[in-house]
Residue, then its C-alpha position, 0 to 999 in steps of 0.5 A: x474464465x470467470x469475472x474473478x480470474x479476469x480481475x485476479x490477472x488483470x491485477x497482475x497486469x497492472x502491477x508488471x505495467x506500473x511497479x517499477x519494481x517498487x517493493x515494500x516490507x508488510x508488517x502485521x501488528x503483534x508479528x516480528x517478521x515482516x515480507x516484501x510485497x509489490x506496490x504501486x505508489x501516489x504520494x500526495x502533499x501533506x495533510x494541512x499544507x495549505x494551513x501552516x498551523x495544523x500539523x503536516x502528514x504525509x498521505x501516501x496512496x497504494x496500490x497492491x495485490x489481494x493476495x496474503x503470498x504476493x500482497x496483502x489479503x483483503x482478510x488479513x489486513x488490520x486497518x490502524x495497526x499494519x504497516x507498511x514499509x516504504x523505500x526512500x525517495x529522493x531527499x527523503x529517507x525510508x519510512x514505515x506508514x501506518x495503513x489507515x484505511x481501505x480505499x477500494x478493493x476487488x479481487x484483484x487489488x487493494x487500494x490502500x490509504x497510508x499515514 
């Protein structure tokens, strides 16, 4: 088994240990159609909680396969553009974030900033 193989199955294994299964709709800009992907969540206190004068922005953290069938391609996403889809939370509603940035990336996962 090669270095990649073991990274692309230990994704796997990450994502069948801590999705609980959180599923999430990916849609890339200028597309109609969306699709539902796995992900891992961190949701993080806002941006400029602790000065009340800036405003405040949600910083969610994620997790999700490198793969454009099960996840989202290190190749396809569009940081800026893309989006993600979330499901509520408690006493929050559903929310599209934008995908801000790339946070790391293997062959495995994408670890994914969204605002």
């Amino acid at each position: 088994m090669t270095f990649n193989e073991i990274i692309t199955s230990d994704a796997d294994i990450f994502l069948d240990i801590f999705c609980d299964p959180v599923e999430a709709l990916y849609q890339k800009l200028g597309e109609s159609g969306s699709r539902s992907i796995r992900i891992v969540i961190d949701r993080q206190e806002p941006e400029g909680a602790e000065d009340r004068t800036k405003a405040r922005f949600p910083v969610v953290t994620c997790w999700v396969r490198n793969d454009d069938l099960t996840g989202i391609s290190s190749a396809e996403i569009d940081t800026g553009s893309d989006k993600l889809y979330l499901p509520p939370r408690q006493g929050l509603g559903e929310k599209w974030f934008r995908i801000t940035r790339v946070v790391s990336e293997d062959n495995g996962l994408l670890q994914l900033e969204l605002k």
